[in-house]
Each structure stands twice: as structure tokens, then as C-alpha cells.
py3Dmol code that shows the C-alpha trace and the ligand (Angstrom):
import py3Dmol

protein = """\
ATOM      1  CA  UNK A   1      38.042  85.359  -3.763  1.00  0.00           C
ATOM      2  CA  UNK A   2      35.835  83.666  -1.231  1.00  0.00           C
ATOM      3  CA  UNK A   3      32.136  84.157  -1.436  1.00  0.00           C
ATOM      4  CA  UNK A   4      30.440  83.151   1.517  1.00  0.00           C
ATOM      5  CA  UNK A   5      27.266  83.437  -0.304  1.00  0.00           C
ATOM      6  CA  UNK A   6      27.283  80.683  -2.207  1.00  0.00           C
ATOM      7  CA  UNK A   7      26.809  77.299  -0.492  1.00  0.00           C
ATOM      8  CA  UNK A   8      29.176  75.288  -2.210  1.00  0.00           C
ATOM      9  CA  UNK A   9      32.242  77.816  -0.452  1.00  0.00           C
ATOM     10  CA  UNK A  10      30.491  77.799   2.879  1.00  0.00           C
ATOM     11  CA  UNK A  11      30.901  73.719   2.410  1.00  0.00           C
ATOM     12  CA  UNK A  12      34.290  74.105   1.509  1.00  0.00           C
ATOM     13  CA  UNK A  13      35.172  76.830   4.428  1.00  0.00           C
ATOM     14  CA  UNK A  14      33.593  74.402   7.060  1.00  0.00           C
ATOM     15  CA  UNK A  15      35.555  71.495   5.615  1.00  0.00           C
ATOM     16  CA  UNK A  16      39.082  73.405   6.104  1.00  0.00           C
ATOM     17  CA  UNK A  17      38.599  75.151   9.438  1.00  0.00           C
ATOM     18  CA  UNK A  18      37.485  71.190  10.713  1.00  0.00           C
ATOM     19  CA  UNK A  19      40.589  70.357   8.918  1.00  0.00           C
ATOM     20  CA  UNK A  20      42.695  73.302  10.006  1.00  0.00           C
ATOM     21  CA  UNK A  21      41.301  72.068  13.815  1.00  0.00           C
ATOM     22  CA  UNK A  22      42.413  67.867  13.072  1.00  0.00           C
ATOM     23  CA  UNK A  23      45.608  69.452  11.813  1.00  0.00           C
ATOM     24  CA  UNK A  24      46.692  71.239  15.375  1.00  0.00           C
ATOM     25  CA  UNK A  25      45.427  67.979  17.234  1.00  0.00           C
ATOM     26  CA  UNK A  26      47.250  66.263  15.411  1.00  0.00           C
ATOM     27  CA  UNK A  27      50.500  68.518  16.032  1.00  0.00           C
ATOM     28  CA  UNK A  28      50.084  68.961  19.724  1.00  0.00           C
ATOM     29  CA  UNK A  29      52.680  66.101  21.733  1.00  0.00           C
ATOM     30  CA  UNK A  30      50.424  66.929  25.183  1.00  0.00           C
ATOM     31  CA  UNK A  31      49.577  63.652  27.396  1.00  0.00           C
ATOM     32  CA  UNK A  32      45.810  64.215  27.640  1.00  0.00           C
ATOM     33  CA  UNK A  33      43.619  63.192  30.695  1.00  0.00           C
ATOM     34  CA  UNK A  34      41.681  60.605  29.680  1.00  0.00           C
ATOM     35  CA  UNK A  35      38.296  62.514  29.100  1.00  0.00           C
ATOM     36  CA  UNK A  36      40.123  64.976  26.861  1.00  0.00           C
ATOM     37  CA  UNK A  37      41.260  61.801  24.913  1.00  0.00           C
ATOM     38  CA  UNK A  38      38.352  60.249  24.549  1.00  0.00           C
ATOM     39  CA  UNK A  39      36.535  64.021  23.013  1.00  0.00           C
ATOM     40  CA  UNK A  40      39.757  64.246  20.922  1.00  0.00           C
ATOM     41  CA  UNK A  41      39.298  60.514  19.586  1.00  0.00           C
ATOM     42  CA  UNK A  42      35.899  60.839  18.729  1.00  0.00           C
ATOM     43  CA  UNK A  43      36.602  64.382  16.989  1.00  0.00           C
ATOM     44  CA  UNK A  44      38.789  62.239  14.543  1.00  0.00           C
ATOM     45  CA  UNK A  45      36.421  59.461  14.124  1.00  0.00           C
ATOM     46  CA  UNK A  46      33.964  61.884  13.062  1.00  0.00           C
ATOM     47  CA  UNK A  47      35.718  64.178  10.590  1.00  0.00           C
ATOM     48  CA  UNK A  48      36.953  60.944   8.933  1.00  0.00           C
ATOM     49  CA  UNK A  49      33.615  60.399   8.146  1.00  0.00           C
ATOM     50  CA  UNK A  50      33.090  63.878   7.112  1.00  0.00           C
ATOM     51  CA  UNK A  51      36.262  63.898   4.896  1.00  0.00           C
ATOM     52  CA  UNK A  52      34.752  60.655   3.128  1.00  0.00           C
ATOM     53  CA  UNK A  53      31.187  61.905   2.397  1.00  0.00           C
ATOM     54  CA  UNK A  54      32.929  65.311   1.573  1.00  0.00           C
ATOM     55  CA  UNK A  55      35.034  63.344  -1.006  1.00  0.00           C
ATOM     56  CA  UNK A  56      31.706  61.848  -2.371  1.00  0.00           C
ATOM     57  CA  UNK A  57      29.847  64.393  -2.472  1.00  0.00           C
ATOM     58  CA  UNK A  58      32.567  66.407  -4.920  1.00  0.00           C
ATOM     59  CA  UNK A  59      32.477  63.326  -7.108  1.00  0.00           C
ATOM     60  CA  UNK A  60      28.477  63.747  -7.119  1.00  0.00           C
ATOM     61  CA  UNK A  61      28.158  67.266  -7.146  1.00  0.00           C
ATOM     62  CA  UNK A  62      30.973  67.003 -10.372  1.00  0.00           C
ATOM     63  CA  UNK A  63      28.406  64.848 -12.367  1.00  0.00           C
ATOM     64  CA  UNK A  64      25.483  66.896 -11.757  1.00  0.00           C
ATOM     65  CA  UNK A  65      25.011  69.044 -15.710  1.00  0.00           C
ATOM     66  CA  UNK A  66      23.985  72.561 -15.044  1.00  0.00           C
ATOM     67  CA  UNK A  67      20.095  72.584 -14.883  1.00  0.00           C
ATOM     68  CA  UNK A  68      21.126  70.357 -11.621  1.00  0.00           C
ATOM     69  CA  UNK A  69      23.021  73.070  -9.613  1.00  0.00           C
ATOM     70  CA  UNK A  70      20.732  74.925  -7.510  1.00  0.00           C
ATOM     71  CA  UNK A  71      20.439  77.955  -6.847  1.00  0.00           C
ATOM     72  CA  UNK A  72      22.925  79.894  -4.262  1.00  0.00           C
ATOM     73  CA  UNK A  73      24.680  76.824  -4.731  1.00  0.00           C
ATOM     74  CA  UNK A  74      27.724  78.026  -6.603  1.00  0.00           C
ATOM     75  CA  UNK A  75      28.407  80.158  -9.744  1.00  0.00           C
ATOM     76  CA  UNK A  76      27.357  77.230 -12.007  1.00  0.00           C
ATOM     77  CA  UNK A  77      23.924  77.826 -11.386  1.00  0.00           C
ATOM     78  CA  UNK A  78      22.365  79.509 -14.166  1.00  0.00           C
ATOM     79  CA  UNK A  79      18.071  80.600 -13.217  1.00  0.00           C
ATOM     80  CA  UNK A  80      17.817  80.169 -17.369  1.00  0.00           C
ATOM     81  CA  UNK A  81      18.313  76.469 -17.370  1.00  0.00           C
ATOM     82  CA  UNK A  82      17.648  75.485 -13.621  1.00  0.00           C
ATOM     83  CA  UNK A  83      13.682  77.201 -13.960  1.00  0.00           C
ATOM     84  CA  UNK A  84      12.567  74.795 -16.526  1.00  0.00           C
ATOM     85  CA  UNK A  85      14.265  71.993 -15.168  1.00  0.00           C
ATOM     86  CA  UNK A  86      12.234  72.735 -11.443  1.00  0.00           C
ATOM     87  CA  UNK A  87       8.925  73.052 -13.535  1.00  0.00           C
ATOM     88  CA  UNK A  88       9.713  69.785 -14.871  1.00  0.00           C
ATOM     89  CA  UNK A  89      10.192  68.217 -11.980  1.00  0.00           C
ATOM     90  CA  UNK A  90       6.922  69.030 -10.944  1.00  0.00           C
ATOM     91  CA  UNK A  91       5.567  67.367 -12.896  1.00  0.00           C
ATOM     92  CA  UNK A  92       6.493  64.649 -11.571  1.00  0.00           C
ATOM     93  CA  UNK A  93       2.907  63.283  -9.382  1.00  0.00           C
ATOM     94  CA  UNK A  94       5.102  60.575  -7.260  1.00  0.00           C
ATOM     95  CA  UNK A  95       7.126  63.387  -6.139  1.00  0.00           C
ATOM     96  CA  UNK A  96       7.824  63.868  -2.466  1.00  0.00           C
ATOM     97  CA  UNK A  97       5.974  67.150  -0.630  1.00  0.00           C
ATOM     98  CA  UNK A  98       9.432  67.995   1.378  1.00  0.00           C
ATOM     99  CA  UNK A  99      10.881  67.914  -1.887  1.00  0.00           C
ATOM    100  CA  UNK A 100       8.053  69.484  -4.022  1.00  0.00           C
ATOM    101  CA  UNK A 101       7.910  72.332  -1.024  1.00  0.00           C
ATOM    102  CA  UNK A 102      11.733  72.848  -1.611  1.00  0.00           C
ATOM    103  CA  UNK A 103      11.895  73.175  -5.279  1.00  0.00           C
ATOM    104  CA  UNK A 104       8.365  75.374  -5.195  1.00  0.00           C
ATOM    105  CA  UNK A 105      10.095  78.079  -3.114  1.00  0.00           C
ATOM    106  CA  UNK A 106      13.394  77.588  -5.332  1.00  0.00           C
ATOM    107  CA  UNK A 107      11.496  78.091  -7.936  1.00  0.00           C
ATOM    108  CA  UNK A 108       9.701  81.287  -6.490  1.00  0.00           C
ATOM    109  CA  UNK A 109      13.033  82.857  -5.217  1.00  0.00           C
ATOM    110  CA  UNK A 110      14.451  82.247  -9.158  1.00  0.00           C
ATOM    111  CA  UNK A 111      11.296  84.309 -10.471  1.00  0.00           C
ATOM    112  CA  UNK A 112      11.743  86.829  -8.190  1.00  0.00           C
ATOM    113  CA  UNK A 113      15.236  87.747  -8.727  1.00  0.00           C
ATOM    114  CA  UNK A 114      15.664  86.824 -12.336  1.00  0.00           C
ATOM    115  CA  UNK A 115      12.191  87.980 -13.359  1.00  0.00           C
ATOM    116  CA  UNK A 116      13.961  89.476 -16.464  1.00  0.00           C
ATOM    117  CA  UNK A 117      15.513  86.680 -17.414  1.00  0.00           C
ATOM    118  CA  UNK A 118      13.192  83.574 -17.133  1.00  0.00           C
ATOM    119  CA  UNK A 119       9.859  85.400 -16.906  1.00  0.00           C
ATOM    120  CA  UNK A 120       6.787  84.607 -15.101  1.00  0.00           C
ATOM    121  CA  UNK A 121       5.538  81.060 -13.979  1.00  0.00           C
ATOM    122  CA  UNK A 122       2.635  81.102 -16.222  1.00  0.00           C
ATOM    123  CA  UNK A 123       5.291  81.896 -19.207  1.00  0.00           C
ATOM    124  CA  UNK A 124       7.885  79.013 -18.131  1.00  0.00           C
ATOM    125  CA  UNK A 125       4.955  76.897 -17.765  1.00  0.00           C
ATOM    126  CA  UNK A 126       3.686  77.615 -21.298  1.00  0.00           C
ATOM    127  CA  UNK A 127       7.262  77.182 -22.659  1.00  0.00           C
ATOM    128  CA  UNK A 128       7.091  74.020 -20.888  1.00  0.00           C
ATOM    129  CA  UNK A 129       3.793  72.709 -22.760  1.00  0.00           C
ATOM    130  CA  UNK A 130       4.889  73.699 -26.179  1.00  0.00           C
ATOM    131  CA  UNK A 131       8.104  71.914 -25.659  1.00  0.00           C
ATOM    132  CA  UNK A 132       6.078  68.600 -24.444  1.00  0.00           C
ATOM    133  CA  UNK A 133       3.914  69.258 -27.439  1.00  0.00           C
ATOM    134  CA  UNK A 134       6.872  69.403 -29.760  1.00  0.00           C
ATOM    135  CA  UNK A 135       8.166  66.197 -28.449  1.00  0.00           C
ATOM    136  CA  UNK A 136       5.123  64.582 -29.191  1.00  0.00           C
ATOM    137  CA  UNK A 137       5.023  65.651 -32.558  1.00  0.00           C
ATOM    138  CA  UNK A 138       8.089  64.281 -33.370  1.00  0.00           C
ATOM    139  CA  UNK A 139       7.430  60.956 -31.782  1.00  0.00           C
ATOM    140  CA  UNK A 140       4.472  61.070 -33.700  1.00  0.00           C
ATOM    141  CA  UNK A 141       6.189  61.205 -36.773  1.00  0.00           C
ATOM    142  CA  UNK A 142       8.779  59.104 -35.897  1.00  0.00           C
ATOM    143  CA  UNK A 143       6.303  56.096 -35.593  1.00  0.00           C
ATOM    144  CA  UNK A 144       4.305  57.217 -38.418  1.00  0.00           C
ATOM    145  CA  UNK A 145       7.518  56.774 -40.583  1.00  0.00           C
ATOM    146  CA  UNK A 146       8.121  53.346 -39.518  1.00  0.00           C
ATOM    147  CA  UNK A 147       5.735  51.014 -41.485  1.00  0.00           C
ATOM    148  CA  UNK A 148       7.766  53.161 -44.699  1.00  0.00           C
ATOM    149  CA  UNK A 149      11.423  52.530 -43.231  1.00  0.00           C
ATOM    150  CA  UNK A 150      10.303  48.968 -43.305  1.00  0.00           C
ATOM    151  CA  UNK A 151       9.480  48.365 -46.130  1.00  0.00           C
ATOM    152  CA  UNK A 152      12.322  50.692 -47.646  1.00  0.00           C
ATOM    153  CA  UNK A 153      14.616  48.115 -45.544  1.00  0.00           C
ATOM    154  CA  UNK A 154      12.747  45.082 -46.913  1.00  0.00           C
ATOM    155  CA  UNK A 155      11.814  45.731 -50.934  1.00  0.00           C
ATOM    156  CA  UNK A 156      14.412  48.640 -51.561  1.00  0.00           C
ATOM    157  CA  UNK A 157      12.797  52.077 -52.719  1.00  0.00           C
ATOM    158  CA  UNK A 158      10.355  52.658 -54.919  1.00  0.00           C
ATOM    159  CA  UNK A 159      11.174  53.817 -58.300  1.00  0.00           C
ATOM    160  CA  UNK A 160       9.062  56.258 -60.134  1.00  0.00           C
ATOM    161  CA  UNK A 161       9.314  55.217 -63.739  1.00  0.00           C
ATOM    162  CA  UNK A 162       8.823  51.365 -63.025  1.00  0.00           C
ATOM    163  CA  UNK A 163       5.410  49.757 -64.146  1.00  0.00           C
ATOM    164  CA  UNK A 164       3.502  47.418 -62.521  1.00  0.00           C
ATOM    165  CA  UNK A 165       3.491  44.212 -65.002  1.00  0.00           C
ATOM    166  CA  UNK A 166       0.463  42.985 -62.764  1.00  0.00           C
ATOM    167  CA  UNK A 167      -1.903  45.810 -62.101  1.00  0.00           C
ATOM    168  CA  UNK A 168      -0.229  48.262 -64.332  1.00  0.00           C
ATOM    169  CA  UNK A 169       0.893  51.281 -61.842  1.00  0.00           C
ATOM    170  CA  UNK A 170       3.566  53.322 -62.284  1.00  0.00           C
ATOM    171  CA  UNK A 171       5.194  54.607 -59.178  1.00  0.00           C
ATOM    172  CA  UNK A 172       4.441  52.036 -56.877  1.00  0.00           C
ATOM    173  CA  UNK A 173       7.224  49.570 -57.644  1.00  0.00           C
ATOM    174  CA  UNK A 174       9.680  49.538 -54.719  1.00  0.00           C
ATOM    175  CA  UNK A 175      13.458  47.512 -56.447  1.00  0.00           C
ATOM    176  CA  UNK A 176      15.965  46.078 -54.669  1.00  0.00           C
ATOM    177  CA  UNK A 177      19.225  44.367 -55.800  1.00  0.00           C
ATOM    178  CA  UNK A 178      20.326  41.372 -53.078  1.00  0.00           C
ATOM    179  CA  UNK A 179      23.328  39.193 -53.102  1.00  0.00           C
ATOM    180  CA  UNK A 180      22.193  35.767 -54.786  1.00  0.00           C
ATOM    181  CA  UNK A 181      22.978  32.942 -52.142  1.00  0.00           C
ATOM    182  CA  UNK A 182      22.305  29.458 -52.760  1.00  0.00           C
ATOM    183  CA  UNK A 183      22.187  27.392 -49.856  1.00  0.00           C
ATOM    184  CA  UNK A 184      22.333  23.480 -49.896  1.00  0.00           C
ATOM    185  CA  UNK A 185      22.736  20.849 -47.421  1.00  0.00           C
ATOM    186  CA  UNK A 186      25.636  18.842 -47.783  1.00  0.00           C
ATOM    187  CA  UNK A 187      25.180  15.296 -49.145  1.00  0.00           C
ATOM    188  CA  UNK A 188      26.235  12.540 -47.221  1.00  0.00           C
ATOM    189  CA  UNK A 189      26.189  11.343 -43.312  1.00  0.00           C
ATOM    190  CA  UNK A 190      28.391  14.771 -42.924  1.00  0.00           C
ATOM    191  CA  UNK A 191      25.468  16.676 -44.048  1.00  0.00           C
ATOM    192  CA  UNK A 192      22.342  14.821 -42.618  1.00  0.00           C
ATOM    193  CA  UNK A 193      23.788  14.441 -38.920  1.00  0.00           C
ATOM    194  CA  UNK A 194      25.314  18.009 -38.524  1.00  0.00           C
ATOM    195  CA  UNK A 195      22.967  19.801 -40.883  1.00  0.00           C
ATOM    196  CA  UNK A 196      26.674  21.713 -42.703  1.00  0.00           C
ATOM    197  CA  UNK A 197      25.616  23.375 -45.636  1.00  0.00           C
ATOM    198  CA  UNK A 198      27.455  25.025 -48.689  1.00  0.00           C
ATOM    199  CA  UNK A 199      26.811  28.380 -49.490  1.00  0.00           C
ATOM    200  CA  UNK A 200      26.942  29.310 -53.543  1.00  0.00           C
ATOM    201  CA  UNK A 201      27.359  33.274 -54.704  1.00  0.00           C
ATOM    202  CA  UNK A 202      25.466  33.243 -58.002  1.00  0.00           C
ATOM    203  CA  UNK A 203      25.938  36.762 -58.255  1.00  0.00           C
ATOM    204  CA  UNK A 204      23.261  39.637 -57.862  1.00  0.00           C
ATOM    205  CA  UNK A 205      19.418  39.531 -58.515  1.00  0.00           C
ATOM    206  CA  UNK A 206      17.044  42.721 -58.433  1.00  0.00           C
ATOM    207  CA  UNK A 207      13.826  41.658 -56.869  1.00  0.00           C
ATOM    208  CA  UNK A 208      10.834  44.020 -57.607  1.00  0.00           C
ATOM    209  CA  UNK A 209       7.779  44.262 -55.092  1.00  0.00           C
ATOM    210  CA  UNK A 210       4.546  46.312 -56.163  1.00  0.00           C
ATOM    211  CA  UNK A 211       3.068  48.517 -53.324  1.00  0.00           C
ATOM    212  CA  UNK A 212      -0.310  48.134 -54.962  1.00  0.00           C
ATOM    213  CA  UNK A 213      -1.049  44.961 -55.466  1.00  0.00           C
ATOM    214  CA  UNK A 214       1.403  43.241 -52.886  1.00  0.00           C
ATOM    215  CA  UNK A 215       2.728  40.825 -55.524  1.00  0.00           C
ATOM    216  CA  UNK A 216       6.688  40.514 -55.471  1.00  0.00           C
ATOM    217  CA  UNK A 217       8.782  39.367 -58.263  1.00  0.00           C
ATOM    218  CA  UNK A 218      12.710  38.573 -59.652  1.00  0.00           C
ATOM    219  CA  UNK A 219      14.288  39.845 -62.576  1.00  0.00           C
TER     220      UNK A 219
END
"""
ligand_1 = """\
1
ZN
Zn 1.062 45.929 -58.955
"""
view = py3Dmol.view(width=600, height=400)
view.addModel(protein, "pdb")
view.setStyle({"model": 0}, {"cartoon": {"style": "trace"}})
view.addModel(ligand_1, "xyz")
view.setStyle({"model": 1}, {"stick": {}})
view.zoomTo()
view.show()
């Protein structure tokens, strides 16, 4: 069914009845004065233009995820996902006025017809600071945690029953068990001028590192 009052099908009805109109030039076999050419010509010339950036703006329109699709635009749009998305675009400060005007009265319309469903201004708003806040915290924690990732990554984990045989600490002994690689340059002219070097597996060694007192040892 059409629905003239979304925009999206008032695009689309435009783009046929200009279409429906190139058609029946197209189909007519009249020999035109000249000035009636020359209106007819540039009618083409301009809804070949039209057809491209109607072509383009499907492919655009296609990408756009559903906190994009404005409202009256087309069925897609959904006032629960789009009203956040226009508060956070206000927040933007480098933010045109056209297009902060725009998405302010969007954004009024949405609250008055969906009250129900998204709520005041002040409420979205509030939503909108607890979600910024949240985000912080996890950055937060996500930075906080990487100084211990590190050294997880570097000295292995730490295990609980291990003591210290330098300061004496349980707990605080992070072990790790590496590959054991010997590397050595290869004798020779070979080995001085092109630096080759032969690489020995001598099996596996644990190394132990002490979060305490910083001092790192084999076994
Ligand atoms: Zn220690």
C-alpha cells in the first residue's frame, strides 16, 4: 500500500511519475518545433541526473542503521532508538545551527507524539548521562587493568603457594614457562658479514619474577 506520509514513498512517487513522463517522451514519434525540442532535451538531461542521485541516494539511505532514519522518513524509523541518537548529536559543540535547529524540532515532534514511549527530554537526557558515565567507568577500568595484563603477558601469573627465595613472600611470585632458544652467530666470514645466526631449542625453562622485590630468576 502506498503511504504518502512517509517521505521515503513521496521520493519514490515523484521518481516514477518523472519516469512515467520520460517514458511517453520517449514513445511519442512527433517532429517537434524546435523550442519544444530544446524543453524536451533538457527534461532528459535533467532526470538523468535525478535518476543518478536517486540511485545514490538508495545506496546511502541502505547503509544508514536505524537510529539514522528520521522520523516520517519511512517505517524504519523507530522514536526509541532515533531520540537518543538526536540527543547525542547535540552534543556535538561544532555542530551546525541549520542542522542543530532541524534535529531540535525532530527531536520535539518525537516527544510529543511518542511521549509514552521515549519520555521526557529531561529523562532521555539523564539516560544519556548515565550511559556516558557508564562508558567511562569501563574505560576506567580498562586502563586500570593494563599495568596487570602486562605483566601477566611478560612474567606469567602469579602463583599463590610460591615463596619468595629473596624477600620471603608468598603470593607474589608471578611463573612463566618460555621456549629455551639459544641464539649464536655463525662462525666464519658467512657469519661476520651477513650477521646469519643458528637458532638451538634447548627445551623449556620456567622463569620466576617476584612482584615484591622486582628480582627475576630461572629454574
Ligand atoms: Zn621477592
Amino acid at each position: 500500500m502506498i503511504n504518502i506520509k512517509y517521505k521515503r514513498t513521496r521520493q519514490w512517487v515523484l521518481f516514477w511519475m518523472l519516469t512515467a513522463v520520460f517514458l511517453y517522451l520517449g514513445s511519442r514519434e512527433e517532429n517537434y518545433s524546435d523550442e519544444v525540442f530544446v524543453w524536451i532535451a533538457t527534461y532528459i538531461v535533467l532526470y538523468t541526473f535525478y535518476v543518478v542521485f536517486c540511485f545514490f541516494r538508495t545506496i546511502y539511505v541502505w547503509f544508514l542503521s536505524k537510529e539514522d532514519i528520521e522520523y516520517g522518513y519511512s517505517k524504519k524509523f523507530d522514536p526509541k532508538l532515533r531520540a537518543p541518537e538526536i540527543i547525542r548529536r547535540l552534543e556535538d559543540i561544532d555542530i551546525k545551527e541549520k542542522k542543530r535547529q532541524k534535529l531540535e524540532r525532530e527531536l520535539k515532534i518525537i516527544i510529543k507524539e511518542y511521549k509514552s514511549i521515549v519520555g521526557s527530554r529531561k529523562k532521555l537526557e539523564e539516560e544519556r548521562d548515565k550511559e556516558l558515565e557508564k562508558q567511562a567507568r569501563k574505560t576506567k577500568a580498562f586502563i586500570e587493568s593494563i599495568p596487570k595484563k602486562q605483566a601477566q603477558y611478560e612474567h606469567g601469573s602469579i602463583s599463590s603457594k610460591i615463596k619468595c627465595p629473596h624477600c620471603h613472600e608468598t603470593g607474589k611470585v608471578r611463573r612463566k614457562v618460555e621456549k629455551h632458544i639459544e641464539e649464536s652467530r655463525e662462525k666464519g666470514v658467512v657469519g661476520a658479514v651477513i650477521g646469519r645466526k643458528t637458532v638451538t631449542d634447548k627445551g623449556n625453562i620456567t622463569k620466576f619474577y617476584c612482584e615484591n622485590c622486582k628480582t627475576p630468576w630461572t629454574a
